[in-house]
N, C-alpha and C positions, 0 to 999 in steps of 0.2 A: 263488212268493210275491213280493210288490212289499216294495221296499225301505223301501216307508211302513211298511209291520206289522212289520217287523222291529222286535224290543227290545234297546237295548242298553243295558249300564250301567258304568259307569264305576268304580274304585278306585285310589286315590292311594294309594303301597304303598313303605312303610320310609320310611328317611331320606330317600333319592332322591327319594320323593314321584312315583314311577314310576306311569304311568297304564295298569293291566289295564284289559280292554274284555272284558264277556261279552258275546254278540250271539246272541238268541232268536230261535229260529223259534217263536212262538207258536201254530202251527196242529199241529206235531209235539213241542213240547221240544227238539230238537234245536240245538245248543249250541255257538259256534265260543269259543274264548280268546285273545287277543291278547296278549302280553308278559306272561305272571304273572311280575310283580316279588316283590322281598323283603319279608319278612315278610306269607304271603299270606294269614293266617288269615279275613280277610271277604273274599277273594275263592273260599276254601275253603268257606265259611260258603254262599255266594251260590250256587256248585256243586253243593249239594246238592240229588240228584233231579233235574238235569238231566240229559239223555244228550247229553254232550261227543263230536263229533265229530271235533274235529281242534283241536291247539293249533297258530296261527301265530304264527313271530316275525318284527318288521322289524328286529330286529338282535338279537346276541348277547352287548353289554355287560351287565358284571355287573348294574345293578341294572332289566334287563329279562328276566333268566334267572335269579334271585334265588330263586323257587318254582318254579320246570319240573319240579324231582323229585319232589314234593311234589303239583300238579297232576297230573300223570302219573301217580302211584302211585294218585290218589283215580280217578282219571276211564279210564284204560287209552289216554287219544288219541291217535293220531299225532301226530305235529311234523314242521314244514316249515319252512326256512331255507334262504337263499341256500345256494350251494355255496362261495361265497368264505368264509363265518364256521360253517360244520360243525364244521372243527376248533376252533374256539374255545368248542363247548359241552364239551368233554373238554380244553381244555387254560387253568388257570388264568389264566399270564402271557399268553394270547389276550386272555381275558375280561377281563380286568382285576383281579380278585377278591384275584391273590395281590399285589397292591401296596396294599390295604383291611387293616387290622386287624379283619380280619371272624373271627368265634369258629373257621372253617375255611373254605379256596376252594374254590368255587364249582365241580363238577365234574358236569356230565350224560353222559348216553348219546347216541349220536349220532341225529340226524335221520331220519325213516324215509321224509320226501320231501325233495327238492332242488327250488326252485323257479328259474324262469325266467323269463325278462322277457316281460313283455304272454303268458303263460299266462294261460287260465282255470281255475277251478275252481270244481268246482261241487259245493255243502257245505252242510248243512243246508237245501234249498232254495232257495240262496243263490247267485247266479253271481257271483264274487270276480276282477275283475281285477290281475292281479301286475304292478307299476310295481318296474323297480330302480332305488333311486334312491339310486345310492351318493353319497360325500363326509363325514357325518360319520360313516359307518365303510363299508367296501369293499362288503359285500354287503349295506347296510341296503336293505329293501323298503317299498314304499307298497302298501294292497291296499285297492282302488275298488267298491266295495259301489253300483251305483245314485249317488244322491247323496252316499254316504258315504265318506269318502278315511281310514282309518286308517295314519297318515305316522310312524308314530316319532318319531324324533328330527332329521327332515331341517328341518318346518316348522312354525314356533311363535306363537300370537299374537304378533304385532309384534317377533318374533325368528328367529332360525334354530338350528340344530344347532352346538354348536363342532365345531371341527376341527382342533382342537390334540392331541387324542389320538392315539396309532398306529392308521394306516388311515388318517385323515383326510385330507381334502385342500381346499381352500377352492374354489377354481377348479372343482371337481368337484365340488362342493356346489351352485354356484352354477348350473350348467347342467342338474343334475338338478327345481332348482325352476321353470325357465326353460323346458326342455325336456319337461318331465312333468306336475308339479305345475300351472302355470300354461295348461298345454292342457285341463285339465277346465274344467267348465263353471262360468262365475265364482258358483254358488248352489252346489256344493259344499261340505258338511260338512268342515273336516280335525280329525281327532280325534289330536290330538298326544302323544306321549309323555311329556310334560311338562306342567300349565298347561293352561288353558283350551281350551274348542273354539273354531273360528276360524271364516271363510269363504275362497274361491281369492279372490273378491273384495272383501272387506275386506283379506287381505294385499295384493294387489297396490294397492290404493288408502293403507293408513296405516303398512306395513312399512318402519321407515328403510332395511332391511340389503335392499333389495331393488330400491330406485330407481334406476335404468337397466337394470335388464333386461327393463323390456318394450319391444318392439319397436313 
């Protein structure tokens, strides 16, 4: 299947305003999920009668691992995460969750795959390039659909990831966009974990936090 027919849809999920991504193979149903954030009930809603194949995460902060038990319990999919943030879906002060006045933290089951840099995978008829593109957290991933970049929290319209959290790192942010990010092809979709979709080339042309990194 071409990455034109692919369907995907969007949900801005809790406080965070965390951006889930379903993505349909419309020739089978078959169903990937990207970050089920908190409070996922429309993105629960949206899962219904799809046959979910795999949940992927590009990181493990609380409020992009907010519905994973939830998701998981409705859907039965594997999950796949960096190997650097595994333990941070079992361990609270990882996630962040237990520093939130949240009703209880945030605790999953661990990951039943570990990904790898520039792995493919191949998912719903879908061949998914895996980008690590650590900085604003160690094991955060970018995963390259065809024209479609789903970035977390690395790259934002006309912003970037912080990296004031633990893990984070600035300098390590910055060479992830520079080095990965900015090598796709400037008509690139990035489908951000936050805020709006972007293009590789509209960041690199109106992004202030990003002016002198291109070569």
């Amino acid at each position: 299947m071409s990455d034109q027919q692919l369907t995907i849809q969007s949900f801005a999920l809790g406080g965070f305003q965390t951006n889930a991504y379903v993505l349909t193979n419309p020739q089978t149903n078959e169903t990937i999920v990207i970050d089920p954030g908190m409070e996922p009930a429309n993105l629960l809603q949206a899962l219904a009668g799809k046959q979910v194949v795999a949940i992927l995460l590009t990181h493990a902060h609380l409020d992009h691992i907010g519905g994973l038990n939830q998701v998981r319990e409705l859907t039965k999919a594997p999950v796949y995460i960096h190997p650097l943030e595994q333990e941070w879906l079992t361990n609270p002060d990882l996630n962040g969750s237990s520093r939130w006045n949240l009703p209880e933290p945030i605790v999953c089951q661990r990951a039943e795959h570990e990904l790898v840099d520039e792995q493919t995978l191949e998912l719903a008829g879908l061949t998914i390039r895996v980008l690590h593109t650590p900085g604003h957290s160690p094991g955060s991933c970018s995963f390259v659909i065809g024209q479609h970049c789903f970035g977390g929290d690395v790259l934002f319209a006309q912003s970037i990831g912080r990296t004031d959290l633990p893990g984070g790192d600035y300098e390590t942010l910055m060479m992830s966009i520079q080095d990965k990010l900015f090598e796709l092809d400037d008509e690139t979709i990035v489908y951000p974990g936050h805020g709006p979709k972007t293009t590789i080339d509209s960041e690199k042309t109106f992004n202030p936090f990003v002016t002198g990194l291109l070569r």
